[in-house]
N, C-alpha and C positions, 0 to 999 in steps of 0.2 A: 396554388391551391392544392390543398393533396388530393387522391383520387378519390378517397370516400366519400369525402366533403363535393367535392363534384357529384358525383355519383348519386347520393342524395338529395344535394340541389335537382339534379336531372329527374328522379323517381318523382322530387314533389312537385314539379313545374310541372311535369306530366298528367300526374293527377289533379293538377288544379284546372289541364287543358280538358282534360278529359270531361271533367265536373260541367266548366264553362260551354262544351260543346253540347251536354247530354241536359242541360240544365231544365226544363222543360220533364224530362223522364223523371227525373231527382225530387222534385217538387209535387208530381201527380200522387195526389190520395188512393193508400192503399187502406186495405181493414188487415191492421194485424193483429195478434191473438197472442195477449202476455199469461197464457194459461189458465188464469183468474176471470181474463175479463178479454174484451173485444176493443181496440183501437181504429180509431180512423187515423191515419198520417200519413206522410209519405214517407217509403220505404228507404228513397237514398237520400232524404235527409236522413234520417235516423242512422243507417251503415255510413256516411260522412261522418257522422257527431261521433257515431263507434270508430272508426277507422283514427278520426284527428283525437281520441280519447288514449287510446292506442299508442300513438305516435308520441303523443305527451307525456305517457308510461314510460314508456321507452327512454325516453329523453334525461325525462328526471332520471332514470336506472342510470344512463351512461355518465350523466352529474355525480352522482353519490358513487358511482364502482373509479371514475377519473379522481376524485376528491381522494377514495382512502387508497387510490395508489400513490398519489401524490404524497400527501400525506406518510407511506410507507416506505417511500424513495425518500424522502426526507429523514425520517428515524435510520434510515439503514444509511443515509450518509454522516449523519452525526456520529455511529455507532463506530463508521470504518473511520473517521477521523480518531476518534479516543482512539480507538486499536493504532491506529501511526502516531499518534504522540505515544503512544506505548511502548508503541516498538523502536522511536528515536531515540526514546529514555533508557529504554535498556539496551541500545546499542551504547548512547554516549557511555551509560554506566560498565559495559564492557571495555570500551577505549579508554577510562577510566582504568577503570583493574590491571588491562596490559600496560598502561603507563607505567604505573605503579610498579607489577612485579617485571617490566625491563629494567626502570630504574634501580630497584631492588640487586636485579642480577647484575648490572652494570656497575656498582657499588662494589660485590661479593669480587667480580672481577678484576676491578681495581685494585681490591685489596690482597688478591690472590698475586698480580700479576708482580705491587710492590714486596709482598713478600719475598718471592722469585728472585727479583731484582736484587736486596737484600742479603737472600741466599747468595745469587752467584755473585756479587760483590765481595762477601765474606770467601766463598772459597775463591776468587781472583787474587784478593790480600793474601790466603794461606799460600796460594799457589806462589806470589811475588815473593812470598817470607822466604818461602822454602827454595824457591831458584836463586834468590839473592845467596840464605846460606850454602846451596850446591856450589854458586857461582865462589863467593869468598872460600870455601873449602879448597875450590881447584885451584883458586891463584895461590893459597897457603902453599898447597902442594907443589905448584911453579915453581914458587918462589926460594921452597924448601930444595925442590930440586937442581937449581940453579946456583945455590949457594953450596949447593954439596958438589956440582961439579965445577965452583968456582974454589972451592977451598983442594 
């Protein structure tokens, strides 16, 4: 039981002790005076009737102020949930977009890197052309030189 709720059981157990013990005082005829006119009654009935009138005020108040909290912890949970679907959505859609421009860039890449490839392909062939003609040149020259110091 939480402490309030104790606490209150205790205040009205008390007053109900209290009532029971004094009950005889509670009941004797007073003359009380509603401004207008003169009553006869007894005084603590009547401060009972006001006190448990009181008490019933209260009650209902702490009904209706518990209700539109509830009630308001509910709206504000509905609200934080849209805001997280919102913000899942616009993460996905961000994970979305870098897909996209990695893919993009990984593409751009490719086709930078076959170019490249291409490139140095082409001047590997120019370079082979050109060593093969160095290379045939010098055996020319061997060859040339060999038959001159053959002849």
């Amino acid at each position: 039981m939480r402490m309030r709720t104790l606490f209150l059981a205790l205040v009205l157990l008390s007053v109900a002790v209290f009532v029971a013990v004094n009950w005889s005082a509670f009941t004797a005829p007073t003359r009380l005076s509603l401004l207008v006119t003169a009553v006869e009654a007894p005084v603590g009935l009547v401060m009972l009737g006001v006190v448990v009138l009181v008490v019933l005020a209260f009650g209902a108040y702490l009904v209706v102020w518990q209700s539109a909290i509830l009630l308001e912890s509910r709206r504000q949970t509905k609200e934080l949930q849209v805001q997280r679907t919102l913000a899942d959505q616009a993460e996905a859609s961000r994970f979305t977009e870098l897909r996209v421009i990695v893919h993009d860039e990984l593409e751009r890449l490719a086709d930078r890197m076959t170019q490249a490839l291409d490139a140095l392909r082409g001047e590997i062939r120019d370079h082979a052309n050109s060593l093969a003609a160095t290379i045939g040149e010098l055996d020319d020259r061997m060859q040339r030189h060999q038959r001159g110091d053959a002849s």
